[in-house]
mmCIF file of the N, C-alpha and C atoms, coordinates in Angstrom:
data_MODEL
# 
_entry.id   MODEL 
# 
loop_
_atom_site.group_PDB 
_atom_site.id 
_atom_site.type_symbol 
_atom_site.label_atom_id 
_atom_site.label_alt_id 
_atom_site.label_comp_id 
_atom_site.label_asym_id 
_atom_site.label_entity_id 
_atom_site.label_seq_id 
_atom_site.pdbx_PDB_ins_code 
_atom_site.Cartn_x 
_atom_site.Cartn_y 
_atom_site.Cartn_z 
_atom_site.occupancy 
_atom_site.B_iso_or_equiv 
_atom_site.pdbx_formal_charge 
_atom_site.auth_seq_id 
_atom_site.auth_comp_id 
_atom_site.auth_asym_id 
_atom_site.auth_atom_id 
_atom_site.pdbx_PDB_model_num 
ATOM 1   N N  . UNK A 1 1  ? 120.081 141.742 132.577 1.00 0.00 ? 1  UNK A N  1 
ATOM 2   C CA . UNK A 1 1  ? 118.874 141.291 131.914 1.00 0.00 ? 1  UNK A CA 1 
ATOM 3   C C  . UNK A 1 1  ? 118.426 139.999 132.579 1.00 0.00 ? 1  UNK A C  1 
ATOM 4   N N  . UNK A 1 2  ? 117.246 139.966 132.992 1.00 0.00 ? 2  UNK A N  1 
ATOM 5   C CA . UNK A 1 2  ? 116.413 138.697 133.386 1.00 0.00 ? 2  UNK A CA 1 
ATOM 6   C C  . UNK A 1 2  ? 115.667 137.958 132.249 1.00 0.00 ? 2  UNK A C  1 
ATOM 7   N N  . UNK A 1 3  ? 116.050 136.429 133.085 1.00 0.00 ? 3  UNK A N  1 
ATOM 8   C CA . UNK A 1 3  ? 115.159 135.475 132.229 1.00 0.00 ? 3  UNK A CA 1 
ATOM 9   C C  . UNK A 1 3  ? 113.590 135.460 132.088 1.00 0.00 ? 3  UNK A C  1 
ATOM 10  N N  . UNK A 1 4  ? 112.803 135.362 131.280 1.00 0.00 ? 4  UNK A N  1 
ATOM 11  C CA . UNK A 1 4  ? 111.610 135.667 131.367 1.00 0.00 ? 4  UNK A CA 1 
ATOM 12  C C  . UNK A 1 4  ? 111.092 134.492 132.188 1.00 0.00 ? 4  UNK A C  1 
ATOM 13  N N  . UNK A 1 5  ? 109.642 135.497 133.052 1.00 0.00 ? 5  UNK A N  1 
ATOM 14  C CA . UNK A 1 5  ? 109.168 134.371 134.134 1.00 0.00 ? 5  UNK A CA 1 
ATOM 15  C C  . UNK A 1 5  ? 108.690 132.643 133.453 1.00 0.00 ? 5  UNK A C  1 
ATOM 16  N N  . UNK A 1 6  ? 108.588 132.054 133.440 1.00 0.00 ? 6  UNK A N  1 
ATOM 17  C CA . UNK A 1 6  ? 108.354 130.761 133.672 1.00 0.00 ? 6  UNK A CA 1 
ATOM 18  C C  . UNK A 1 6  ? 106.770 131.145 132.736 1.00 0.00 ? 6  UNK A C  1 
ATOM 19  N N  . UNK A 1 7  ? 105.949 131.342 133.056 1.00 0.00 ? 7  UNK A N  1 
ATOM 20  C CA . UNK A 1 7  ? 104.604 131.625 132.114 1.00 0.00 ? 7  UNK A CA 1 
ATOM 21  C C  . UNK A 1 7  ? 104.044 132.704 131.244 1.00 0.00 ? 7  UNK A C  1 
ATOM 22  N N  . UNK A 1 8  ? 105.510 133.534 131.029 1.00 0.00 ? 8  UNK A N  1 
ATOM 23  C CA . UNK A 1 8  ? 105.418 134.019 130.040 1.00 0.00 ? 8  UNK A CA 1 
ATOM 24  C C  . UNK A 1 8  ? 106.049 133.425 128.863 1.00 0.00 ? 8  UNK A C  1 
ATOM 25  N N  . UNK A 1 9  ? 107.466 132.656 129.185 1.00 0.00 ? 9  UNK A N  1 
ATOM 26  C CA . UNK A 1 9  ? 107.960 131.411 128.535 1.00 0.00 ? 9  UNK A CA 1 
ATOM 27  C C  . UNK A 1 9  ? 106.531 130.283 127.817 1.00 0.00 ? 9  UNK A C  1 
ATOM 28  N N  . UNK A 1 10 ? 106.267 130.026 128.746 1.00 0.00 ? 10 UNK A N  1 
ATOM 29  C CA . UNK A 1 10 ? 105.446 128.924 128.322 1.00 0.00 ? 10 UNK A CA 1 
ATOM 30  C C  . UNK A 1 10 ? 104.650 129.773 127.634 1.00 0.00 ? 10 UNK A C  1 
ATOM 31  N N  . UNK A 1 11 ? 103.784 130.688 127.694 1.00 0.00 ? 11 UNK A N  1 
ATOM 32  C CA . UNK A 1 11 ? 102.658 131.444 126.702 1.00 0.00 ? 11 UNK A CA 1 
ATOM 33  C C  . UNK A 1 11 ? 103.189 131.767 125.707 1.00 0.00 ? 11 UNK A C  1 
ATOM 34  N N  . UNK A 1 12 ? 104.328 132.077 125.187 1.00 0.00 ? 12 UNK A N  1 
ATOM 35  C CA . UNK A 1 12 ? 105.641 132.400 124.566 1.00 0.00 ? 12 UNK A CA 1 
ATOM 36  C C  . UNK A 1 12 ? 105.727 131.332 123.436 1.00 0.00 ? 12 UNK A C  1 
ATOM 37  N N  . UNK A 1 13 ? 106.016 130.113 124.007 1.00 0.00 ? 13 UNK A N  1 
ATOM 38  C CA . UNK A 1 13 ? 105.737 128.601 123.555 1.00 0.00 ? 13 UNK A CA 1 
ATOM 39  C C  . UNK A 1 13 ? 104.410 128.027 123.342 1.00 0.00 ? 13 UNK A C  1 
ATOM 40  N N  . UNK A 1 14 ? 103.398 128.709 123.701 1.00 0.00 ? 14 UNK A N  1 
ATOM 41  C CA . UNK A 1 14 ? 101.925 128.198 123.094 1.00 0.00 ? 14 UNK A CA 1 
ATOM 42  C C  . UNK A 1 14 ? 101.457 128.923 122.083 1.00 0.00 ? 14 UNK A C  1 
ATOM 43  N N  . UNK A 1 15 ? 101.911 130.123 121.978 1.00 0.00 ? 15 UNK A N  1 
ATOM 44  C CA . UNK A 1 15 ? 101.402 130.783 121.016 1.00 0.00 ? 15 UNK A CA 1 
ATOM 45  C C  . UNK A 1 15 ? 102.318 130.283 119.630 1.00 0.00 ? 15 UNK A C  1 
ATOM 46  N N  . UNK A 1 16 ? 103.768 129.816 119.748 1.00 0.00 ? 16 UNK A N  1 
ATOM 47  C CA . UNK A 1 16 ? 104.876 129.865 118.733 1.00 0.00 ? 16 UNK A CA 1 
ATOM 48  C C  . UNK A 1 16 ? 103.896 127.655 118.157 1.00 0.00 ? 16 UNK A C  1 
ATOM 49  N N  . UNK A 1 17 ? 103.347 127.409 118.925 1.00 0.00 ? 17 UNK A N  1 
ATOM 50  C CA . UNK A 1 17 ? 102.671 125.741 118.361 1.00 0.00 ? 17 UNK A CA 1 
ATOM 51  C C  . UNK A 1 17 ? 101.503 126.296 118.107 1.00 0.00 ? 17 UNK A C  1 
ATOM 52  N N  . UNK A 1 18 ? 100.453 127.093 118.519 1.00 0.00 ? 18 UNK A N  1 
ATOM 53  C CA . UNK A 1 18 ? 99.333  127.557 117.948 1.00 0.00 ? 18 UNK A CA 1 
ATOM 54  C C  . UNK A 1 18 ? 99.632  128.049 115.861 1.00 0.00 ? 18 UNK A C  1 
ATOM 55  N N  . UNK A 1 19 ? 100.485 128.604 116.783 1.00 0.00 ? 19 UNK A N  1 
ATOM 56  C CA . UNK A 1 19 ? 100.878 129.656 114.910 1.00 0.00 ? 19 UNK A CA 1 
ATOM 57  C C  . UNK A 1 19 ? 101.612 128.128 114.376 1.00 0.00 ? 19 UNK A C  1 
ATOM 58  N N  . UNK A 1 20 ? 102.494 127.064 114.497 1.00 0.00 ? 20 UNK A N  1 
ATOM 59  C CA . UNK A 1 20 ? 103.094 126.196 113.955 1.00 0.00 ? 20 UNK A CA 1 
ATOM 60  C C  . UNK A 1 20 ? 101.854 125.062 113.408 1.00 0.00 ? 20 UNK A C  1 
ATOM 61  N N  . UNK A 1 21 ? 101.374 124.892 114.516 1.00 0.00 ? 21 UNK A N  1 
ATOM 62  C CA . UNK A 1 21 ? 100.001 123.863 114.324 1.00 0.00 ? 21 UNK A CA 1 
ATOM 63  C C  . UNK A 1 21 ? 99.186  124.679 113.066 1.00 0.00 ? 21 UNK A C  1 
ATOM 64  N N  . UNK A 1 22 ? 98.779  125.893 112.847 1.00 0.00 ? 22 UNK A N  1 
ATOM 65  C CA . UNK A 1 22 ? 97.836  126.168 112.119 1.00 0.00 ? 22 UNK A CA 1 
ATOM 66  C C  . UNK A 1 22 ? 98.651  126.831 110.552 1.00 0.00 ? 22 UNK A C  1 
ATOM 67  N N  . UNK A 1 23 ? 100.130 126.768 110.604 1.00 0.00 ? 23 UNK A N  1 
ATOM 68  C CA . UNK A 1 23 ? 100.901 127.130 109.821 1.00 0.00 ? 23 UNK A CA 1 
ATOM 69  C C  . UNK A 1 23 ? 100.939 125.841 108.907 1.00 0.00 ? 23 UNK A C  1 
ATOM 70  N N  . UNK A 1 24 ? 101.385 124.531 109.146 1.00 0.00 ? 24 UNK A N  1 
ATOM 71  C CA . UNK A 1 24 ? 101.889 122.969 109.219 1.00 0.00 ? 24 UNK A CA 1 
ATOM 72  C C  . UNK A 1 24 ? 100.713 122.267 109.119 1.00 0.00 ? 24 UNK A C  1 
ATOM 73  N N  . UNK A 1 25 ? 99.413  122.554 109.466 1.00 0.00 ? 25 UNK A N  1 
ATOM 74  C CA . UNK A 1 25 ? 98.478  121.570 110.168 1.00 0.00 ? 25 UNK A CA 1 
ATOM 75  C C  . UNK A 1 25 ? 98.101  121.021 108.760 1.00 0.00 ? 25 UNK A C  1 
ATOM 76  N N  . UNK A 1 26 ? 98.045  121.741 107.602 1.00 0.00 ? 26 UNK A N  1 
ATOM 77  C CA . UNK A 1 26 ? 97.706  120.639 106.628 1.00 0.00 ? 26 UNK A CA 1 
ATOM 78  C C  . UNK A 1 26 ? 98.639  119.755 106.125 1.00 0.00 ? 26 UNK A C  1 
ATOM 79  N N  . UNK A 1 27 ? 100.209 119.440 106.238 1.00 0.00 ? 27 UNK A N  1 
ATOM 80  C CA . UNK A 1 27 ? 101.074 119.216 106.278 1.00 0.00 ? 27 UNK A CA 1 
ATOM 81  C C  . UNK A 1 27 ? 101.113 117.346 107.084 1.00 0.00 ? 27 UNK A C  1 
ATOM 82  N N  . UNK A 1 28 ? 100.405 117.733 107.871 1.00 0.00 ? 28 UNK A N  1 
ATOM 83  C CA . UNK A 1 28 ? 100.235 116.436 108.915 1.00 0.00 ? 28 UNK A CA 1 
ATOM 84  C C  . UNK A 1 28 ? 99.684  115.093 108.694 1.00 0.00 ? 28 UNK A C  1 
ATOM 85  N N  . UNK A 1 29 ? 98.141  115.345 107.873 1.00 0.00 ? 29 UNK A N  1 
ATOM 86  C CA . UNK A 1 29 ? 98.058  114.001 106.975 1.00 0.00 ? 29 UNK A CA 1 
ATOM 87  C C  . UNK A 1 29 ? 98.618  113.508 106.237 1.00 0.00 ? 29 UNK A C  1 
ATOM 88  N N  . UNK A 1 30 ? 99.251  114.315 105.060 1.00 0.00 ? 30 UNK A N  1 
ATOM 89  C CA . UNK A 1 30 ? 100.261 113.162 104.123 1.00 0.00 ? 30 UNK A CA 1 
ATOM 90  C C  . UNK A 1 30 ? 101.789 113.126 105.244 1.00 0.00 ? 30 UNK A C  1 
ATOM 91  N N  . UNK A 1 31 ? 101.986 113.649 106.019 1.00 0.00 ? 31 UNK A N  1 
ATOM 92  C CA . UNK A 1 31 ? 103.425 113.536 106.786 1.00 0.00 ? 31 UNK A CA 1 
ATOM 93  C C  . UNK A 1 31 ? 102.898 111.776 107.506 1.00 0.00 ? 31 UNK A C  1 
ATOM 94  N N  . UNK A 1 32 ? 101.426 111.706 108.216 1.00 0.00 ? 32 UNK A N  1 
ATOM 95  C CA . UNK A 1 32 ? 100.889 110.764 108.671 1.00 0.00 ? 32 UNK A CA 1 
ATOM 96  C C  . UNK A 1 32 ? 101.327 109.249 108.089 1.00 0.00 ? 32 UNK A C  1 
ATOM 97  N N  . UNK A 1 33 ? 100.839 109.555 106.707 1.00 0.00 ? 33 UNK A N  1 
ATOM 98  C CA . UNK A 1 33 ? 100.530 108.623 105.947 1.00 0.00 ? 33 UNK A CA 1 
ATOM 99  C C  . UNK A 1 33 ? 101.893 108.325 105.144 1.00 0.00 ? 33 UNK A C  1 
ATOM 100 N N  . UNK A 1 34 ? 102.788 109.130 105.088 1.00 0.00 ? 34 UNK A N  1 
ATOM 101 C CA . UNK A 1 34 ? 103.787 108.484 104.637 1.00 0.00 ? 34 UNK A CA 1 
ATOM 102 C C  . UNK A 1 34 ? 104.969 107.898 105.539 1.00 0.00 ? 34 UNK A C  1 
ATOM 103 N N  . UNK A 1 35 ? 104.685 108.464 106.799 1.00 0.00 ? 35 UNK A N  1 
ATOM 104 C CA . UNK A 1 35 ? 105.258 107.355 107.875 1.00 0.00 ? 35 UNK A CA 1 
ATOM 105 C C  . UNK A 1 35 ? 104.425 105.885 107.854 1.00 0.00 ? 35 UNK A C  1 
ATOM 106 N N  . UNK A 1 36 ? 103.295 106.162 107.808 1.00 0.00 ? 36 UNK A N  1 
ATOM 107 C CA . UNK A 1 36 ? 102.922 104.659 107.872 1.00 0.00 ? 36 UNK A CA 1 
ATOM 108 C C  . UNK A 1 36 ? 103.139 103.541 106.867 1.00 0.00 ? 36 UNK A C  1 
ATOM 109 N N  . UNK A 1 37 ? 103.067 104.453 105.748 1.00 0.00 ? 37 UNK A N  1 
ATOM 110 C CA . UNK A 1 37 ? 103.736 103.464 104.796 1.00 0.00 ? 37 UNK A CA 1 
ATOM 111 C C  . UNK A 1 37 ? 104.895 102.725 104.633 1.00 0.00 ? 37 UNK A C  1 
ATOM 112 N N  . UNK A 1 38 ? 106.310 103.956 104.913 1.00 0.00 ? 38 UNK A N  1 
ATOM 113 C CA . UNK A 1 38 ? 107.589 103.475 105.832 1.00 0.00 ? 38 UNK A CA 1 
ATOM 114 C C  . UNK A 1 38 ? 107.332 102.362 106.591 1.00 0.00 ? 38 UNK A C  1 
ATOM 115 N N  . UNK A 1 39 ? 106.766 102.551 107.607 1.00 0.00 ? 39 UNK A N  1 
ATOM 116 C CA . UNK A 1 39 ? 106.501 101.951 108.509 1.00 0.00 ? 39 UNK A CA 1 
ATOM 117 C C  . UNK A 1 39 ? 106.299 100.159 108.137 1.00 0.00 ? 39 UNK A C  1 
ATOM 118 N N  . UNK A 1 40 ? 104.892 100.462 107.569 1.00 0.00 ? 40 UNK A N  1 
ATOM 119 C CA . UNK A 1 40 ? 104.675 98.768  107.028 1.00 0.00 ? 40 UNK A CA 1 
ATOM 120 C C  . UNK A 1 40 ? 105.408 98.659  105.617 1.00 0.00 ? 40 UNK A C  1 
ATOM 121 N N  . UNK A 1 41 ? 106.344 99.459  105.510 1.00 0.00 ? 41 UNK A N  1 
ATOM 122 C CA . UNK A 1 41 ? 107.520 99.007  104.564 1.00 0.00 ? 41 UNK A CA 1 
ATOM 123 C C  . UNK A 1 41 ? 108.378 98.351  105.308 1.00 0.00 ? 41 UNK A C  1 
ATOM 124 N N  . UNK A 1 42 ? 108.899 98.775  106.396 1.00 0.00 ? 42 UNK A N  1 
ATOM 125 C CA . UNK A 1 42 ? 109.990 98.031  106.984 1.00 0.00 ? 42 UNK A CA 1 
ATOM 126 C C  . UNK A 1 42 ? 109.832 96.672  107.739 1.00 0.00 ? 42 UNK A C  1 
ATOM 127 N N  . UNK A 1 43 ? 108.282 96.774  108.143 1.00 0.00 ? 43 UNK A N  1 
ATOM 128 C CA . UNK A 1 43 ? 107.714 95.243  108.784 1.00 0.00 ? 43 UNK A CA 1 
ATOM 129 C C  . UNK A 1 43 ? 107.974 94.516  107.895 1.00 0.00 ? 43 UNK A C  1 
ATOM 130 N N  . UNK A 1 44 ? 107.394 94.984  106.359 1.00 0.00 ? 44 UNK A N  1 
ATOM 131 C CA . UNK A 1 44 ? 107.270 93.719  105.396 1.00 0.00 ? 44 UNK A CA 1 
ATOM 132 C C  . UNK A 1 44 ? 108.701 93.575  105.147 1.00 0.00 ? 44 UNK A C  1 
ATOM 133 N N  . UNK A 1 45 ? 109.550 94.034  104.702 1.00 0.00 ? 45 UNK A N  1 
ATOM 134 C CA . UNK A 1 45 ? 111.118 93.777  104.518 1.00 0.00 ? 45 UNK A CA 1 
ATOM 135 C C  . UNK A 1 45 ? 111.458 93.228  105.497 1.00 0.00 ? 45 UNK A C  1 
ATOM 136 N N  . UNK A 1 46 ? 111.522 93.292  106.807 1.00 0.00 ? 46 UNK A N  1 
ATOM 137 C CA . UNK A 1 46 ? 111.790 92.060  108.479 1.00 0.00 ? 46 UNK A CA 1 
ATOM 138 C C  . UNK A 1 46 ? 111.116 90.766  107.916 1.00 0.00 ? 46 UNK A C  1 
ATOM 139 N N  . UNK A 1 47 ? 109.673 90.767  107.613 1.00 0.00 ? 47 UNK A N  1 
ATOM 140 C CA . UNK A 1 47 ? 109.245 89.747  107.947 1.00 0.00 ? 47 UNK A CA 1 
ATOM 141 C C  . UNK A 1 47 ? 109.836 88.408  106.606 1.00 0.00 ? 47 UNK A C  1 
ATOM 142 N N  . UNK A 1 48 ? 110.166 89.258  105.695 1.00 0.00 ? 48 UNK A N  1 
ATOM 143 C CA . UNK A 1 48 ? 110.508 88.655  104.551 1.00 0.00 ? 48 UNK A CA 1 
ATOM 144 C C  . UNK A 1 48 ? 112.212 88.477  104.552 1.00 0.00 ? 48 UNK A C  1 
ATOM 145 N N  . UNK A 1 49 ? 113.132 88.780  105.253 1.00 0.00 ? 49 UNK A N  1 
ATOM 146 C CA . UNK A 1 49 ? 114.215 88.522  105.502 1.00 0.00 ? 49 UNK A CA 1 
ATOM 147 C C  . UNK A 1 49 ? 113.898 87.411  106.327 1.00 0.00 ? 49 UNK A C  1 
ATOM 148 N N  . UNK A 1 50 ? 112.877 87.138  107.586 1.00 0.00 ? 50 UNK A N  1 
ATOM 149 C CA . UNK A 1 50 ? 112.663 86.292  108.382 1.00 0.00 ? 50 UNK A CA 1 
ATOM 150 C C  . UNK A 1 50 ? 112.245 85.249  107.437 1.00 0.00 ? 50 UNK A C  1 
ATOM 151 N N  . UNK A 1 51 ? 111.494 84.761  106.730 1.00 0.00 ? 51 UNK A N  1 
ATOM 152 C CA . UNK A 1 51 ? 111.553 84.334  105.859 1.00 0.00 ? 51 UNK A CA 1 
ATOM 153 C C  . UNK A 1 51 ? 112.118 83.520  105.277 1.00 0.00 ? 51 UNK A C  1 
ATOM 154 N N  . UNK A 1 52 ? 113.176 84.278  104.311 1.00 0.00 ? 52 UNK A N  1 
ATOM 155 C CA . UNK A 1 52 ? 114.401 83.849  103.258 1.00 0.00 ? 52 UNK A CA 1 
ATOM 156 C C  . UNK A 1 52 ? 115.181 83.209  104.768 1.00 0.00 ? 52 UNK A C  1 
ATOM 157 N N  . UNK A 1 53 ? 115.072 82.820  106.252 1.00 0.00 ? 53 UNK A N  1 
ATOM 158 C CA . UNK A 1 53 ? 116.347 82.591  106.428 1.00 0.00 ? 53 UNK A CA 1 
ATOM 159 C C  . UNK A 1 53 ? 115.577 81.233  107.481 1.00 0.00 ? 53 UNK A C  1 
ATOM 160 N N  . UNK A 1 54 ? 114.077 80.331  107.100 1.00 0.00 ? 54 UNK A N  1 
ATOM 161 C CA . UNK A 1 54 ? 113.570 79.737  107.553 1.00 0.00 ? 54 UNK A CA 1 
ATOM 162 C C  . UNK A 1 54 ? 114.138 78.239  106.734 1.00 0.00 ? 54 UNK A C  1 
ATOM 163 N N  . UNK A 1 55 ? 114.317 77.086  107.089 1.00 0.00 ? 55 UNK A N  1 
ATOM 164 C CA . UNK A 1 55 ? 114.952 76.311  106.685 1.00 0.00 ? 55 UNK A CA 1 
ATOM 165 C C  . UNK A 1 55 ? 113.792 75.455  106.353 1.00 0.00 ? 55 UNK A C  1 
ATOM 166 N N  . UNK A 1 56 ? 114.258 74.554  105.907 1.00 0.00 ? 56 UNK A N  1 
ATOM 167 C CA . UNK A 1 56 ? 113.148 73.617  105.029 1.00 0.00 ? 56 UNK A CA 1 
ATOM 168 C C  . UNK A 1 56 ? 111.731 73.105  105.415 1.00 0.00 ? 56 UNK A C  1 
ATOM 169 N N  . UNK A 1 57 ? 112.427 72.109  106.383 1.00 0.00 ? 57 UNK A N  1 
ATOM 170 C CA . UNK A 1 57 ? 111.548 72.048  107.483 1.00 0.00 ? 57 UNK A CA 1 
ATOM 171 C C  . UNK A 1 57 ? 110.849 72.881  108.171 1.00 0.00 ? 57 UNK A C  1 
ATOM 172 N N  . UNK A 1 58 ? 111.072 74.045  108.597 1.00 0.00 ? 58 UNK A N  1 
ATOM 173 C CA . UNK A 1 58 ? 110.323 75.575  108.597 1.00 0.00 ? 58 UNK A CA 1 
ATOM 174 C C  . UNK A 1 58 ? 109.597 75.414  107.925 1.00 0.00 ? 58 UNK A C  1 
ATOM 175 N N  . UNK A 1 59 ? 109.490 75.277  106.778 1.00 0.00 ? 59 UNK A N  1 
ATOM 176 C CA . UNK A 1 59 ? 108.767 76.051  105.607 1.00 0.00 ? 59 UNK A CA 1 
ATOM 177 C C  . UNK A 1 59 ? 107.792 74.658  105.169 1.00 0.00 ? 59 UNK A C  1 
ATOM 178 N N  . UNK A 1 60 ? 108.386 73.651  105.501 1.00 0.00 ? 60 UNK A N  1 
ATOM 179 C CA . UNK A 1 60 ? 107.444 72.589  105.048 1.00 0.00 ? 60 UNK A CA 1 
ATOM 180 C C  . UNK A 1 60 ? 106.181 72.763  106.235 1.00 0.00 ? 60 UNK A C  1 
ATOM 181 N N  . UNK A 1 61 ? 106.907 72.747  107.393 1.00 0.00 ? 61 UNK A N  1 
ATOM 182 C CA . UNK A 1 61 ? 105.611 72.876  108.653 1.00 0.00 ? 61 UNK A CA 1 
ATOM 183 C C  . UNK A 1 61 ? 104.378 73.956  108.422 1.00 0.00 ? 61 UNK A C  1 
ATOM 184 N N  . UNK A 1 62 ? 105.072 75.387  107.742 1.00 0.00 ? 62 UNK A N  1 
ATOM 185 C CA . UNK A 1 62 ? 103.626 76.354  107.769 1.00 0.00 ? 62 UNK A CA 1 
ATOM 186 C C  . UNK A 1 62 ? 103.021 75.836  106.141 1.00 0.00 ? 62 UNK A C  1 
ATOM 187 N N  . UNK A 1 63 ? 103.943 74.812  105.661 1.00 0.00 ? 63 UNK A N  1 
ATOM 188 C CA . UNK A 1 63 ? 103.052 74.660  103.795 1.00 0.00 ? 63 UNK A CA 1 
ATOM 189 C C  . UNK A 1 63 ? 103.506 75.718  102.998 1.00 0.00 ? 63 UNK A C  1 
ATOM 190 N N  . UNK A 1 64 ? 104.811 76.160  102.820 1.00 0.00 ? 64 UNK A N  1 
ATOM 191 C CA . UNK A 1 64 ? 105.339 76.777  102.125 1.00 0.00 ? 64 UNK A CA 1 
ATOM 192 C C  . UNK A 1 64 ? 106.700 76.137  101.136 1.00 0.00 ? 64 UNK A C  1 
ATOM 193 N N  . UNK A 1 65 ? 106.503 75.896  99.934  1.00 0.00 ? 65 UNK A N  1 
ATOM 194 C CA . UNK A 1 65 ? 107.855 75.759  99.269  1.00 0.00 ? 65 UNK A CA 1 
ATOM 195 C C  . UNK A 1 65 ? 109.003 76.818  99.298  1.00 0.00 ? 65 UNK A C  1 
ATOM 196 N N  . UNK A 1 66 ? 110.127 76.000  99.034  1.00 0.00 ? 66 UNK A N  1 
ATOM 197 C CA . UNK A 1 66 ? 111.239 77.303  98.956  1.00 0.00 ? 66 UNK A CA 1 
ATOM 198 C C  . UNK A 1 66 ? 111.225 77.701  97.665  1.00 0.00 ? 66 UNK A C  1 
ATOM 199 N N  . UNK A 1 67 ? 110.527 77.192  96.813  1.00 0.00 ? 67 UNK A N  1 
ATOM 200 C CA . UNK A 1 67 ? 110.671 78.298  95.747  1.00 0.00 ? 67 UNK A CA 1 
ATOM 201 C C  . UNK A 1 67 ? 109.940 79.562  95.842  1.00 0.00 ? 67 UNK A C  1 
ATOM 202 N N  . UNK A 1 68 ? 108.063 79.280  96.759  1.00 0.00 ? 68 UNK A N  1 
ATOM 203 C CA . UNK A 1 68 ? 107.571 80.006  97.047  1.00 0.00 ? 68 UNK A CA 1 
ATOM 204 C C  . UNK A 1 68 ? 107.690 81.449  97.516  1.00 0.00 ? 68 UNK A C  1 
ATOM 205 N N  . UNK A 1 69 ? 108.881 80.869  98.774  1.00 0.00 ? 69 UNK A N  1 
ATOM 206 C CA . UNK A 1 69 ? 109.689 81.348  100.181 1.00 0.00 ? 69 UNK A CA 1 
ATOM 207 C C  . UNK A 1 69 ? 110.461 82.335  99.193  1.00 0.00 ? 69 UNK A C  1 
ATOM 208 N N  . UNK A 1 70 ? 111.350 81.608  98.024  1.00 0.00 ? 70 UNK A N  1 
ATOM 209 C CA . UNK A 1 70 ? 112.608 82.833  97.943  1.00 0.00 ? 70 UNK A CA 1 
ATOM 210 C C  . UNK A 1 70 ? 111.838 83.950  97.117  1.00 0.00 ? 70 UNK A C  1 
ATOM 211 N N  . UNK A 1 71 ? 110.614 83.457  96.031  1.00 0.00 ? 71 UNK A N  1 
ATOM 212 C CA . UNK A 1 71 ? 109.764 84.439  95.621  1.00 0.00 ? 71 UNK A CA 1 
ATOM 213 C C  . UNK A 1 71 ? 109.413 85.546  96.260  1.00 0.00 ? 71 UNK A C  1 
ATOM 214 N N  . UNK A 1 72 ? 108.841 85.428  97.597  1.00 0.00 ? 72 UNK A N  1 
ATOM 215 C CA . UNK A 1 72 ? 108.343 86.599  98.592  1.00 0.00 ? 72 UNK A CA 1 
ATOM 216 C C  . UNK A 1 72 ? 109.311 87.311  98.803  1.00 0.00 ? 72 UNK A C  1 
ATOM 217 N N  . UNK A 1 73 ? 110.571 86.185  99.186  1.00 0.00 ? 73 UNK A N  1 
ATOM 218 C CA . UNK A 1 73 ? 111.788 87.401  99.794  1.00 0.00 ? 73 UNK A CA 1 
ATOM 219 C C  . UNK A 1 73 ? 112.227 88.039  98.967  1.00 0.00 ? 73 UNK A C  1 
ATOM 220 N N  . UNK A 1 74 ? 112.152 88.043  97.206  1.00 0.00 ? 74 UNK A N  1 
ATOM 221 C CA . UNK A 1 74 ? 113.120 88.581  96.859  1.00 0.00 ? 74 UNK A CA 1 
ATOM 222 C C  . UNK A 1 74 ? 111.992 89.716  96.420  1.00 0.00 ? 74 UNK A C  1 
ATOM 223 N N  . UNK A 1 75 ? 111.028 89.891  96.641  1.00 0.00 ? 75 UNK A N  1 
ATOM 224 C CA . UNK A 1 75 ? 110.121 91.432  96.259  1.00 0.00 ? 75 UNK A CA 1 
ATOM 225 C C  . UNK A 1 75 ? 110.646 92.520  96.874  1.00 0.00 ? 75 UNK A C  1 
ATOM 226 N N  . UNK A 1 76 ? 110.410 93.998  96.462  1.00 0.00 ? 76 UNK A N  1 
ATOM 227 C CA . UNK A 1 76 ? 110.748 94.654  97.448  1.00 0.00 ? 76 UNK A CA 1 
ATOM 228 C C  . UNK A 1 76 ? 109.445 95.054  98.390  1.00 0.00 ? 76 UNK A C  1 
ATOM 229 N N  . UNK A 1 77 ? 110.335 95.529  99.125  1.00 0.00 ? 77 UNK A N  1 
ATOM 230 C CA . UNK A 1 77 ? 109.214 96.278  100.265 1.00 0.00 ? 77 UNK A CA 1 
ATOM 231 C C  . UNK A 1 77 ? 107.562 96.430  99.752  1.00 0.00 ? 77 UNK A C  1 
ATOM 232 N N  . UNK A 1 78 ? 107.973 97.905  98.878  1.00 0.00 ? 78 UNK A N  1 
ATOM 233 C CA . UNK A 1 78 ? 106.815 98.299  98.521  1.00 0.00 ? 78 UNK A CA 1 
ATOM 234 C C  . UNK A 1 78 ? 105.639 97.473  98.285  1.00 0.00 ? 78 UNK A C  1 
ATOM 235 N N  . UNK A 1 79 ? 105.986 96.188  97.777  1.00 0.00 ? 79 UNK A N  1 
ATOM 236 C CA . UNK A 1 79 ? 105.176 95.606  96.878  1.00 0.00 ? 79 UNK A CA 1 
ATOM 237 C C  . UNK A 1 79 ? 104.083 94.463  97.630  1.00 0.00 ? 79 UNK A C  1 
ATOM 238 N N  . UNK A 1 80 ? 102.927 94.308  97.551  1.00 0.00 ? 80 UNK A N  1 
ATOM 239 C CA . UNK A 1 80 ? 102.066 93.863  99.036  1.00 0.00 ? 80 UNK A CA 1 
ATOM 240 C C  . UNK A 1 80 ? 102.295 92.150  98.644  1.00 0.00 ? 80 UNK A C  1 
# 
């Protein structure tokens, strides 16, 4: 038995993402949108660990108190 030629493979494989794309395709905006949310979930959790670990002087230079400071850090993610 032979391997199939090279562009019947690939036509093989365009037709199997044609049928996936139009199977899935409504699937893709909320898949979109809930990566992005992830997404600027995990920035805001970095930036707020960065944050909680800025020292006084840090925090006096941008005009931030540490009571302010530990307020932000201790939100979670989700929360803007």
């Amino acid at each position: 038995m032979s391997a199939p030629r090279p562009s019947t493979l690939a036509a093989s494989l365009s037709h199997r993402g044609a049928h996936a794309a139009r199977t899935f395709g409504s699937l893709m905006p909320p898949a979109r949108v809930i990566l992005a949310w992830a997404m600027q979930c995990a920035e805001r959790a970095a930036e707020r660990r960065a944050l909680a670990r800025l020292t006084e002087w840090q925090l006096r230079d941008i005009g931030i108190s540490r009571t302010d400071a530990d307020a932000e850090a201790g939100k979670w993610c989700w929360h803007a």
